[in-house]
C-alpha positions as CSV (number, residue, x, y, z in Angstrom):
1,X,19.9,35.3,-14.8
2,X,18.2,37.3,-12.1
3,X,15.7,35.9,-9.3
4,X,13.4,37.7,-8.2
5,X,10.7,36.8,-5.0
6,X,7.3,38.0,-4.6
7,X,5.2,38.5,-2.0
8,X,1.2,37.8,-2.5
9,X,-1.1,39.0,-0.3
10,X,-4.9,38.4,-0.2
11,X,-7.3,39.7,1.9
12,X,-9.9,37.2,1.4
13,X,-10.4,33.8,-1.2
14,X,-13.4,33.7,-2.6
15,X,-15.3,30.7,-4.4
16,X,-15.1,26.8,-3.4
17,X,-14.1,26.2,-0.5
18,X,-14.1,23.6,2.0
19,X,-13.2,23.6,5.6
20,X,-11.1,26.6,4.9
21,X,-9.1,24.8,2.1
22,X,-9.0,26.3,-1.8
23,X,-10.8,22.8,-3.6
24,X,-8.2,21.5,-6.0
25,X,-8.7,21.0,-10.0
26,X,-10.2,17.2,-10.3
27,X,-7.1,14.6,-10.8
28,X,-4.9,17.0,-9.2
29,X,-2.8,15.1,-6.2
30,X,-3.7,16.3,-2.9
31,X,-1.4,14.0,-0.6
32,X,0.7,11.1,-0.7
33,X,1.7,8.5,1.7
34,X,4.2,5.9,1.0
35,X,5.6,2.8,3.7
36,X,8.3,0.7,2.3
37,X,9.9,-2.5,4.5
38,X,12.9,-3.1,3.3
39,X,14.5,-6.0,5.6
40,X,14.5,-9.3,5.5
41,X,12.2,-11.1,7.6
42,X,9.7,-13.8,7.9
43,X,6.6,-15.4,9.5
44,X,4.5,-18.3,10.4
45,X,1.2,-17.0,11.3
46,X,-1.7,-18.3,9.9
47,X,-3.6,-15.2,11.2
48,X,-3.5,-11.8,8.9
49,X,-0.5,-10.4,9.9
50,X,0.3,-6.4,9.9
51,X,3.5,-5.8,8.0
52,X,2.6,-2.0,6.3
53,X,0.1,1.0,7.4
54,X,-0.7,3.9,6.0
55,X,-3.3,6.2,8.1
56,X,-4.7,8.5,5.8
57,X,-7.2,11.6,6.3
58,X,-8.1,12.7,3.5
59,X,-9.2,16.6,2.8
60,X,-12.2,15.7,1.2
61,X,-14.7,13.3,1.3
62,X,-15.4,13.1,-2.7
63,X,-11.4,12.2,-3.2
64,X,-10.5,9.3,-4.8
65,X,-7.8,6.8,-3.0
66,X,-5.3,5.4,-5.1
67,X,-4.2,2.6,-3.1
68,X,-0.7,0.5,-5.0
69,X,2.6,-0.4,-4.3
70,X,4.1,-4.1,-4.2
71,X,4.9,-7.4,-2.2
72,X,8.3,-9.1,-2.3
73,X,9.0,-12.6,-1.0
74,X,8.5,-16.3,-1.3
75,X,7.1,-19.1,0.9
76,X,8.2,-22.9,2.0
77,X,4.1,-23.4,2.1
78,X,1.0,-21.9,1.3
79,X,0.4,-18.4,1.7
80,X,-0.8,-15.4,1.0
81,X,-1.0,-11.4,0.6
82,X,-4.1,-8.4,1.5
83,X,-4.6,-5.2,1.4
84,X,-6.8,-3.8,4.3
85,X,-8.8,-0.7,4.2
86,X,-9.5,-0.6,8.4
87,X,-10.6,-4.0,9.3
88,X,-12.4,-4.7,5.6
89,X,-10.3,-6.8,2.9
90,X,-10.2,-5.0,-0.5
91,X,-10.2,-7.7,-2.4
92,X,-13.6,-10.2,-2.7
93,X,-14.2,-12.9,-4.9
94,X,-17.9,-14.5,-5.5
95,X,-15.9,-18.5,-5.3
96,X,-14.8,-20.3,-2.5
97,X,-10.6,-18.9,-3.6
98,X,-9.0,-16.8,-1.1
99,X,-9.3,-13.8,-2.2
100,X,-5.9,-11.8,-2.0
101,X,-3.5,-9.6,-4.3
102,X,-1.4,-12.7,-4.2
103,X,-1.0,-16.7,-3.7
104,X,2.1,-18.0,-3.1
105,X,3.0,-22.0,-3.1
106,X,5.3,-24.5,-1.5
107,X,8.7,-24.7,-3.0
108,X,7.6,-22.7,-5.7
109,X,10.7,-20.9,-7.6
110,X,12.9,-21.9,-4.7
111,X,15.8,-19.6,-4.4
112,X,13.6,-16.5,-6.1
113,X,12.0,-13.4,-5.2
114,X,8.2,-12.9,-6.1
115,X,7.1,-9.9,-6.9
116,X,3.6,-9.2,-6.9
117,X,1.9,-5.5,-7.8
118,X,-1.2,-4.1,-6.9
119,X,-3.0,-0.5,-7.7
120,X,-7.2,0.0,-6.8
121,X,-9.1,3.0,-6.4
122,X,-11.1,3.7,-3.3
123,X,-13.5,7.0,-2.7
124,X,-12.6,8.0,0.3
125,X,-16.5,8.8,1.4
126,X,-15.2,11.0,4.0
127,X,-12.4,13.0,6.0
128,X,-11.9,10.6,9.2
129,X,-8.8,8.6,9.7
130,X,-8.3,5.6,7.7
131,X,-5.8,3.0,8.1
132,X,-4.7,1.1,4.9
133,X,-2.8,-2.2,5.7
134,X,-0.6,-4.7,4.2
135,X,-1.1,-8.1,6.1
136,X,0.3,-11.4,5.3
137,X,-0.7,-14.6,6.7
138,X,1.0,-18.9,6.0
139,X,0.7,-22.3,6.7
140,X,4.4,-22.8,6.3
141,X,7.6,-19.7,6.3
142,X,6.7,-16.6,4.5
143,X,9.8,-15.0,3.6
144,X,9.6,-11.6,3.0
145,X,11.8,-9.4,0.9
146,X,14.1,-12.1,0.7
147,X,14.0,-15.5,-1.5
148,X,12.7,-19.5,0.2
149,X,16.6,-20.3,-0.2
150,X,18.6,-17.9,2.6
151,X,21.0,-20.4,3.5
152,X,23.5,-19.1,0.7
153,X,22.9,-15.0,1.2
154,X,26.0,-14.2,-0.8
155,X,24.8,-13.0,-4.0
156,X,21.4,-13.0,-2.9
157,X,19.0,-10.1,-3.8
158,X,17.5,-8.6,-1.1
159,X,13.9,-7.1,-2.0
160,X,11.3,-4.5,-0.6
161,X,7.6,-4.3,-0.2
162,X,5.7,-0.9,-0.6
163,X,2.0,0.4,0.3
164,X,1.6,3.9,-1.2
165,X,-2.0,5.7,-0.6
166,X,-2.4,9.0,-2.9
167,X,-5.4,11.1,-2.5
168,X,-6.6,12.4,-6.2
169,X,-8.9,15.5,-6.0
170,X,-12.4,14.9,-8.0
C-alpha cells in the first residue's frame, strides 16, 4: 500500500464564480453550524428567552438554510419553544394559538423528558450575518434538559437541546 501526494497548481479558475469562490453543485453542503446545551437549567421568564445562537453568513445569497435540531425539557406550567431567524419568529399560524415548535403543560409527564424536533428550510436571500435563535419563554419553571421531577436526580436522565443551521448550495 503506497501513498502518494500531489501537488495541483492552477494558474487561473475559470467559469462560475462568485466573490472569488468556485459555485458548488446544487444540494452540495457548503457549511454547517451546530450549538448544543447540554446542562441542566431552568427559567421563569415569560419573555422569549435566548438559550441557542447560531450566526450564520452564508456564501451565497441563493443557498438554502436548513434550520433543525431539538428541545429537551419539561415545565411545572405553561410554556413554550421558538426558533428565531434575527428578531422574526419562524413559525406563524393564521389562529389565535401560539405559534411555536412546541407547547408544553403543567404537570404534564411529571418526572420525564420531552423531546421535541424541528427541521425548516429558509433561503438565505443574501450573504450578511444572520443570527438563528432558540428562545424559550413560561408562566411557571421551564426545566431544561432535565425532567419537572429533580428532587430525586439519581437515575435521572439528563438531556440536551441542539440548533444546527446547514447551508445547502442551489
Amino acid at each position: 500500500y503506497e501513498v502518494t501526494m500531489s501537488t495541483l497548481k492552477v494558474d487561473t479558475i475559470q467559469g462560475k464564480t462568485t466573490a472569488g469562490t468556485v459555485a458548488m453543485p446544487a444540494g452540495m453542503v457548503v457549511q454547517t453550524l451546530s450549538e448544543v446545551l447540554r446542562n441542566r437549567t431552568t427559567t421563569t421568564s415569560s419573555s422569549y428567552t435566548t438559550i441557542l445562537t447560531i450566526n450564520i453568513t452564508p456564501k451565497f445569497a441563493s443557498s438554502k438554510l436548513l434550520v433543525s435540531g431539538y428541545f429537551s425539557g419539561s415545565a411545572s406550567n405553561n410554556a413554550h419553544v421558538m426558533i428565531f431567524r434575527d428578531s422574526t419568529a419562524l413559525i406563524t399560524t393564521n389562529d389565535s394559538r401560539t405559534p411555536t415548535i412546541r407547547d408544553f403543560y403543567e404537570d404534564q409527564w411529571n418526572g420525564q423528558i420531552h423531546v421535541a424536533p424541528f427541521q425548516m428550510f429558509e433561503s438565505a436571500n443574501n450573504t450578511s450575518a444572520t443570527a438563528f435563535t432558540m428562545q424559550v419563554k413560561t408562566t411557571g419553571t421551564l426545566y431544561m434538559n432535565t425532567p419537572r421531577d429533580t428532587t430525586d436526580t439519581s437515575g435521572r436522565s439528563i438531556g440536551q437541546s441542539v440548533l444546527t443551521v446547514q447551508e445547502i448550495s442551489q
